[in-house]
C-alpha positions in Angstrom: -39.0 -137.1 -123.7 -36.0 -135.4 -122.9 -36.5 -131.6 -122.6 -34.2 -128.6 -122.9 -32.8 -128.3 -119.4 -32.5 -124.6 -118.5 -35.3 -124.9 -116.0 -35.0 -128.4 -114.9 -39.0 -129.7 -113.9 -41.4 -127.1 -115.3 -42.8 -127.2 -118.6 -43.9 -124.4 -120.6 -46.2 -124.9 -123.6 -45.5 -123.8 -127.1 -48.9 -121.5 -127.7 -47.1 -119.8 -123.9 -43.4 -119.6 -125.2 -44.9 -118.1 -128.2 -47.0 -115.5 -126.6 -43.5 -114.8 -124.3 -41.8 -114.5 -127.0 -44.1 -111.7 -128.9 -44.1 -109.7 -125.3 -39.7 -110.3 -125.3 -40.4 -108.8 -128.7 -42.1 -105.9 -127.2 -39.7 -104.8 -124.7 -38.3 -101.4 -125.3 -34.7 -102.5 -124.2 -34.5 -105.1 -126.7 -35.6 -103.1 -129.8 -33.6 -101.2 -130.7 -35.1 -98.1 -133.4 -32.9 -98.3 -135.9 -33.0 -101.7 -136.9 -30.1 -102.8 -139.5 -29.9 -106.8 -139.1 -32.5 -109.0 -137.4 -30.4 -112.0 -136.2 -33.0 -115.0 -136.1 -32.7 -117.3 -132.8 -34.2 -120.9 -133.3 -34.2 -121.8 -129.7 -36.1 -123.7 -127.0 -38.1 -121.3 -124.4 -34.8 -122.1 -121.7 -32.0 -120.2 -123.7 -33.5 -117.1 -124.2 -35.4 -114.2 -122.7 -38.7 -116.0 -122.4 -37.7 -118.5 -120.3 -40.3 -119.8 -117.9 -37.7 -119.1 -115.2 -37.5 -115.4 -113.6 -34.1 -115.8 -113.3 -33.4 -117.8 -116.3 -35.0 -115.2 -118.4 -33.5 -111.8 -116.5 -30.1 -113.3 -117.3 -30.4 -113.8 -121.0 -32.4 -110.7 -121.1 -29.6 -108.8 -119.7 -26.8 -110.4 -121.7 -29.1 -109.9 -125.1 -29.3 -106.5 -124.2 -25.4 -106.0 -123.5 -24.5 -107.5 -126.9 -27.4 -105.5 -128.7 -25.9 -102.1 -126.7 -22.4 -103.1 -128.2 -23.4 -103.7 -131.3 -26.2 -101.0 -132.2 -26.8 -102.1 -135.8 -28.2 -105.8 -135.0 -31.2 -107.0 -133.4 -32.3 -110.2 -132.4 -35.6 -111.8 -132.7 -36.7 -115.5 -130.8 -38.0 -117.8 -133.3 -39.1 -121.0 -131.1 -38.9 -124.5 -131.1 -40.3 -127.3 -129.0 -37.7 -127.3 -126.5 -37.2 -130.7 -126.5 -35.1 -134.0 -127.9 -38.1 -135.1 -129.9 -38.1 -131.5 -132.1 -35.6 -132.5 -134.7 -38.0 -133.2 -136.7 -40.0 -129.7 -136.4 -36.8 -128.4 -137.1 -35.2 -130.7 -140.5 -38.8 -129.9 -141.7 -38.5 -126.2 -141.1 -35.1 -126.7 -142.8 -36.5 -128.7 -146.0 -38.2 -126.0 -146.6 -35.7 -123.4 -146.1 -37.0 -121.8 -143.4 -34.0 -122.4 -140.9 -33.4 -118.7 -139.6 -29.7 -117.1 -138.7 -28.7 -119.1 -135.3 -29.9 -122.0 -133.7 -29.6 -123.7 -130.2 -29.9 -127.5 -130.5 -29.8 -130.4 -128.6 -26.1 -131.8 -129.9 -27.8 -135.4 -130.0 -29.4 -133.6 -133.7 -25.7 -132.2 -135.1 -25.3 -135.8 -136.9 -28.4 -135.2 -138.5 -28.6 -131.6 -139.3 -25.0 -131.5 -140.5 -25.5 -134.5 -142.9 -28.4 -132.5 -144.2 -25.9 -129.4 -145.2 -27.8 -127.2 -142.8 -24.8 -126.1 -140.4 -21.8 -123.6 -141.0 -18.6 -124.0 -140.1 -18.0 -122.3 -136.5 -14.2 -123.1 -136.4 -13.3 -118.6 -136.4 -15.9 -118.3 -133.7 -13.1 -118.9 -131.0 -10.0 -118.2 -131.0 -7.0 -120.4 -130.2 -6.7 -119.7 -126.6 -10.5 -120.1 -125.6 -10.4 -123.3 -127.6 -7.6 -124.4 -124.8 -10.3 -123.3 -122.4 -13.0 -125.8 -123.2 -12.8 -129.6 -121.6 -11.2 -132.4 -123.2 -13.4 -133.2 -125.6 -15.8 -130.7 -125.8 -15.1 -129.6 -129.5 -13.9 -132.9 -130.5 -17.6 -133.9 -130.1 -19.1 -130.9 -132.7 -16.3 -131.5 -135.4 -17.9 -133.1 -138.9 -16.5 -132.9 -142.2 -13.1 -131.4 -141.0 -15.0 -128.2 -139.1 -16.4 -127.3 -135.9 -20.2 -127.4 -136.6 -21.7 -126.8 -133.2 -20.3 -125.2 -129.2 -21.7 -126.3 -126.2 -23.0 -123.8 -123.9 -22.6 -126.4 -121.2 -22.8 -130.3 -120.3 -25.7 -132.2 -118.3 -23.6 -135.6 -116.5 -25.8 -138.4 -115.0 -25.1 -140.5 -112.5 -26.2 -141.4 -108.8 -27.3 -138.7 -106.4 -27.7 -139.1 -102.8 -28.0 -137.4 -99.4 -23.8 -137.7 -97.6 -26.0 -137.6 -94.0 -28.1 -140.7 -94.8 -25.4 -142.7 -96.0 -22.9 -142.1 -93.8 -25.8 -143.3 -91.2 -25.2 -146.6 -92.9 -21.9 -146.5 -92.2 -20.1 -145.5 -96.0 -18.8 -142.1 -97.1 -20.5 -142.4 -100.4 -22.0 -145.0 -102.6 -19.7 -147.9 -104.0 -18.9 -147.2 -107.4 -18.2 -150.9 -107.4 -20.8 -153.2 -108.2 -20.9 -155.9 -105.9 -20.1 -153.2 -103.1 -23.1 -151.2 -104.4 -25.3 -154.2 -103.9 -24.2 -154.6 -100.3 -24.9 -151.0 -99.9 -28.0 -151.5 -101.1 -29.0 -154.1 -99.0 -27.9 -152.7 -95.7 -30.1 -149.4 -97.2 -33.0 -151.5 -97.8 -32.4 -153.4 -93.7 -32.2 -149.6 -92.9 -35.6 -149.1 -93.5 -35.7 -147.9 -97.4 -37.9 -149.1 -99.6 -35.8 -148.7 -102.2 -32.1 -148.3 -102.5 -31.9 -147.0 -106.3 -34.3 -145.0 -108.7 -33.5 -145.4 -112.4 -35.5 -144.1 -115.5 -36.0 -147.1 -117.2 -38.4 -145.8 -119.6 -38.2 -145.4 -123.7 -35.9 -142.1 -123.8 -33.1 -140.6 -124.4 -33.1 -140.2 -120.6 -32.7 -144.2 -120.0 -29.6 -144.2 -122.9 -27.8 -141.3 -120.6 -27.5 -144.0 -118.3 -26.7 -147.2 -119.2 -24.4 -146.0 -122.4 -21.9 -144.5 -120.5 -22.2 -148.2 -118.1 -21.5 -150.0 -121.8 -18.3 -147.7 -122.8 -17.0 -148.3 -119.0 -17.3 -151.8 -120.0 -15.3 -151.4 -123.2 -18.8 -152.1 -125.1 -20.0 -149.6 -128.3 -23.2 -149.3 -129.7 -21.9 -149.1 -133.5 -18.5 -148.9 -135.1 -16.5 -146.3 -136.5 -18.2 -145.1 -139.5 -21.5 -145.3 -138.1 -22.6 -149.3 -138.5 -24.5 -150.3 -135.4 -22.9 -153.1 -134.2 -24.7 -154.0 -130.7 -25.9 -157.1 -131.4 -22.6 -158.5 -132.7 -19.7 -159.6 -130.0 -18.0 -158.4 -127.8 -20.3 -155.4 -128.1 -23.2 -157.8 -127.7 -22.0 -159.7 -124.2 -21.6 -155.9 -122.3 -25.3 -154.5 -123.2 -26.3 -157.7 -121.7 -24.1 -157.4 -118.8 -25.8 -154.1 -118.4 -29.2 -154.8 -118.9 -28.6 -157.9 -116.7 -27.5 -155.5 -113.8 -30.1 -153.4 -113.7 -32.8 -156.4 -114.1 -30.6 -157.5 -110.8 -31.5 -154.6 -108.5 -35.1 -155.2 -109.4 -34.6 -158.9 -108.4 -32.7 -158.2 -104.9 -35.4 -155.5 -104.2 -33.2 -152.7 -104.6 -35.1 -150.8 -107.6 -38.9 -151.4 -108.0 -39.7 -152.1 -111.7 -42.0 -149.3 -111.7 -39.4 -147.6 -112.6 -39.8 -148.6 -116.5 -42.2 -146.6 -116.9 -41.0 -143.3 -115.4 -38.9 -140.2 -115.7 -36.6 -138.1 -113.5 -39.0 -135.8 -112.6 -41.2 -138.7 -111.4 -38.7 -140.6 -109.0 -37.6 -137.6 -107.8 -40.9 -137.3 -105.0 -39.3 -140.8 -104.0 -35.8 -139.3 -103.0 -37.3 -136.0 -101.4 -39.3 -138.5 -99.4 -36.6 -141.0 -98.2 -38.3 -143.9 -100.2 -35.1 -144.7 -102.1 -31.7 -143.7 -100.6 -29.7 -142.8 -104.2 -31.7 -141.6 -107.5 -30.5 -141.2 -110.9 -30.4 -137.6 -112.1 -29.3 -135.0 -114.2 -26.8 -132.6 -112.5 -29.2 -130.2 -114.4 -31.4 -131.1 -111.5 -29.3 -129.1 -108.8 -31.0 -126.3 -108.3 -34.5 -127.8 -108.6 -33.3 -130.1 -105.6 -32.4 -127.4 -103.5 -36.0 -125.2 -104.7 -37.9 -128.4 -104.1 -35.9 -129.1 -100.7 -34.1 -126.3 -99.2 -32.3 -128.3 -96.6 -30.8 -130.4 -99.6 -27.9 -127.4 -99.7 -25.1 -128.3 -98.1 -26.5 -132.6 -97.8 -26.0 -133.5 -101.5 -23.9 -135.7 -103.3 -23.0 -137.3 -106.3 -21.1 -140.6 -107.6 -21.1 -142.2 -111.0 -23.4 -145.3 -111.5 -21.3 -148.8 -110.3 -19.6 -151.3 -112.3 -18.1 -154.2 -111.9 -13.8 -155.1 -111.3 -12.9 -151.5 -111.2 -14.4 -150.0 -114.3 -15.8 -146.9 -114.5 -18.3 -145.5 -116.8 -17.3 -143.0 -119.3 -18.7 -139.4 -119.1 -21.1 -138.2 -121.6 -21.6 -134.7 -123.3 -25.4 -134.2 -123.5 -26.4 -131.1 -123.3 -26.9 -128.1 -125.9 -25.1 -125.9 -128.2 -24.9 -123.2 -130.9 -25.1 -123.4 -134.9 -25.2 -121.3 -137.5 -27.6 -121.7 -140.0 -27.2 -118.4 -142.1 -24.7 -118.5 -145.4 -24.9 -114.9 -146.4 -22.0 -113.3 -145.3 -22.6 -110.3 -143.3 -25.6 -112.2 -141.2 -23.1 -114.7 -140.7 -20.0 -112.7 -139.2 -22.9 -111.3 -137.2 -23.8 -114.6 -136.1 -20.3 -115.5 -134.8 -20.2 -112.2 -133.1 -23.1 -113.2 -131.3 -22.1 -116.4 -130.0 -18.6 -115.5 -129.7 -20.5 -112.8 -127.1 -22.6 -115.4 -125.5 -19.7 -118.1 -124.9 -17.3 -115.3 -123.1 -16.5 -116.7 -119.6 -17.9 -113.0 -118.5 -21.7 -114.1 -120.0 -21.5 -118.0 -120.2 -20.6 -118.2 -116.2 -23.5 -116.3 -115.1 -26.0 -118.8 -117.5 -24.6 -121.8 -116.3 -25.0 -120.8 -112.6 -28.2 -119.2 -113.1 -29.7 -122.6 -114.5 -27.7 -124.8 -112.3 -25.4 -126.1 -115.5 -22.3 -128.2 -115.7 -19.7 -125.4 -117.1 -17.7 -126.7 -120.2 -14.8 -124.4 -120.1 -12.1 -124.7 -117.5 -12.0 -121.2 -116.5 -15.4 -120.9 -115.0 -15.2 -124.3 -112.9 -12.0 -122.5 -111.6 -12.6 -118.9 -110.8 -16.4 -118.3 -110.6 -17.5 -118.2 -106.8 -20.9 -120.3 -107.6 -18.8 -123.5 -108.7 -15.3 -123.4 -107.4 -16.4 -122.7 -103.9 -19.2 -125.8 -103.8 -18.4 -129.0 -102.9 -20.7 -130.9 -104.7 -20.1 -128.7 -108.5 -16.2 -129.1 -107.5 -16.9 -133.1 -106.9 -18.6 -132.8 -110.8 -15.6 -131.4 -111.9 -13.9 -134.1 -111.4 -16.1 -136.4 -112.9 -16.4 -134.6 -115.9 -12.8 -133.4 -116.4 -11.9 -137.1 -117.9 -10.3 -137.2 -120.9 -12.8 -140.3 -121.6 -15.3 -137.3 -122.3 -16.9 -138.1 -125.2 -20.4 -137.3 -127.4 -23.2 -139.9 -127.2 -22.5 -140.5 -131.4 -21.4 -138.1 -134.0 -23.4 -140.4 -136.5 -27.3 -139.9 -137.6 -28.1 -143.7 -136.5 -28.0 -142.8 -133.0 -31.6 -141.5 -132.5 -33.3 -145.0 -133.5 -30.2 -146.7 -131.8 -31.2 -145.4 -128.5 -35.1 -145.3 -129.3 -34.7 -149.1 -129.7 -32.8 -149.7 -126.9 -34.6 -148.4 -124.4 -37.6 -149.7 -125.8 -36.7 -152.8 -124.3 -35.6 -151.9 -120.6 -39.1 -151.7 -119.2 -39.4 -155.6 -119.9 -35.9 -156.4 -119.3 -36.1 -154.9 -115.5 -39.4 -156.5 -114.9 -38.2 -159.8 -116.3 -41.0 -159.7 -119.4 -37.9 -160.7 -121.3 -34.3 -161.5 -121.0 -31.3 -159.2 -122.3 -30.1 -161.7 -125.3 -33.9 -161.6 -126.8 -34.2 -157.8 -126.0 -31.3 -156.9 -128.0 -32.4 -159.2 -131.0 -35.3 -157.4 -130.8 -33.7 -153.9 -130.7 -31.3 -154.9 -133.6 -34.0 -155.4 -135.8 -35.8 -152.1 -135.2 -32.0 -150.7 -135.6 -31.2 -152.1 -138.8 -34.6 -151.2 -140.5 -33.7 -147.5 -139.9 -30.1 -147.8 -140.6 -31.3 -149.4 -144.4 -33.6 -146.6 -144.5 -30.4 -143.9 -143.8 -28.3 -145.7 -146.4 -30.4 -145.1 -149.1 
């Protein structure tokens, strides 16, 4: 389970983010007497007031409070959710039964869904021509169905390989290969070094696993389904890549370069293993930053990044996976209230404190270039990079992707371990696909 990643590594419960959010409700600076318009927040505990982090919570408490002192005739009241990827369906059955309040703050993996529903407004007037410039290739690209912006990121999450510069540079390389057959040489000399492992992957049934071995697939010119949504996998050339990369990461288990343990972990359980020096890179979420450097203090300043390798000089292609905001509401005055808020919240002047705050990947150009906390670090600046590639792209703008990547990754646990081979794994998957994708037809 993929959770919302405004604290990366602590979990809060939904009886607690409930009782947070009754004693946000109770804080004189945030209610104001003369309430006009309540403005309804469907959000996980991480993007609001009651997050479980101090900091986290003091800086959406204070940028709440801003917009609330600016505009004296709206309110705004928390109305959670699960925090996590698996709370779509909490919220389409919240939305069956018309109980979707004002604004929400998804996951963008649900937009597909929620959008072919009819549950999101268009957000298109929410920026104006100039921010729109501001945002990463991209960005808004990803959030456009039916002709209309539907949903704006508040910032991205990229995955890839993490490592410490002064270890590996003791194994004489600057960085990990982001070629593949240099990779496994670096591996090897890691493992002669002394490692016990050279690479941590979440291999288990997530979307976690999917973040990275997709974007490994579109750097190999592999799709998971075609352009109106038909998974297409299974079928050639498609087919031949997903094997490719299933058959590369069974390979690091077979040189002894990844234990197959992995298939049944997260990122927040191989992460001990990289504190610890038992693996030399780890895959992670750049979401993950700041717990790194909580977890580990002497991690600032001896932290680094690379994609994941390929083979012949491809490179894998950058995901946006992260979350955004929608509008729910269709009455007209709550709604021009709603774009006011999030037009508020997305200002360079509120959105750069949040993504530093909670460690984020900004999404506009503006903050990467001028705020202290990421143009002046090495390792964000190094992201920057990476993730200003006009390759950006969404996971999948269709509602097939869910069981797509549920099936999957259902099979990498006995792919790695060598239960099964790649060719039978994605038979397998296929089948499990298609069954939903009949079912979405209907």
């Amino acid at each position: 389970m993929k959770r919302d990643e405004g604290t990366p590594g602590r979990r809060i419960t939904r009886r607690t983010f409930g009782k947070m959010t009754a004693a946000f409700s109770a804080i004189p600076t945030l209610a104001l007497a003369q309430q006009k318009l309540e403005l309804g927040v469907l959000t996980g505990a991480s993007f609001s007031p009651s997050a479980p982090s101090p900091a986290v919570a003091d800086a959406y408490r204070a940028a709440w409070s801003q917009f609330m002192a600016q505009n004296p005739g709206i309110t705004l009241k928390i109305e959670p959710h699960a925090g996590s990827t698996e709370a779509l369906q909490e919220i389409l059955t919240r939305a069956s039964a018309k109980r979707l309040p004002d604004i929400g703050i998804m996951d963008t993996y649900w937009i597909p869904r929620l959008h072919a529903g009819g549950y999101l407004q268009p957000m298109d007037d929410v920026l104006s021509e100039t921010d729109k410039a501001d945002f990463l290739p991209g960005v808004l690209k990803a959030t456009t169905h039916g002709g209309a912006l539907r949903s704006i990121y508040i910032y991205n999450s990229w995955r890839g390989l993490f490592y410490r510069p002064s270890v590996v540079k003791a194994l004489g390389f600057e960085a990990p290969p982001t070629d593949w057959a240099a990779f496994m040489k670096f591996g090897k000399a890691a493992r002669a070094s002394g490692a016990p492992n050279a690479v941590m992957l979440p291999a288990n049934t997530s979307e976690l696993t999917m973040l990275y071995l997709f974007p490994q697939l579109l750097g190999l010119g592999g799709e998971i389904h075609d352009d109106k949504g038909k998974p297409n996998f299974f079928e050639p050339p498609n087919r031949e890549k997903l094997a490719q990369v299933m058959q590369m990461w069974r390979d690091l288990v077979v040189e002894g370069l990844m234990p197959a343990q992995v298939g049944g972990m997260d990122e927040v359980a191989t992460r001990p293993f990289f504190y610890s020096g038992e693996t030399t890179t780890i895959g992670s979420s750049s979401s993950f930053i700041n717990q790194f450097y909580t977890d580990v203090p002497k991690l600032k300043g001896d932290l680094g990044a690379v994609p994941l390798p390929l083979p012949d000089g491809a490179t894998p292609v950058p995901l946006l996976a992260a979350w955004g905001y929608v509008i729910f509401t269709k009455d007209p005055e709550r709604l021009e209230a709603a774009k006011r808020f999030i037009r508020f919240m997305l200002d360079p002047a509120q959105l750069s404190v949040l993504n530093a705050v909670q460690g984020h990947l900004p999404v506009r150009r503006s903050i990467w270039e001028t705020s202290p906390a990421f143009s002046g670090d090495p390792l964000f600046q190094q992201l920057y990079v990476i993730q200003n590639d006009p390759r950006l792209r969404e996971r999948s703008i269709f509602p097939i992707y869910p069981a797509i990547k549920d099936a999957v990754t259902a099979q990498m646990a006995d792919v790695i371990a060598g239960r099964t081979n790649p060719q039978a794994a994605i038979d397998r998957a296929r089948e499990q696909v298609m069954t939903a994708y009949r079912r979405l037809e209907r």
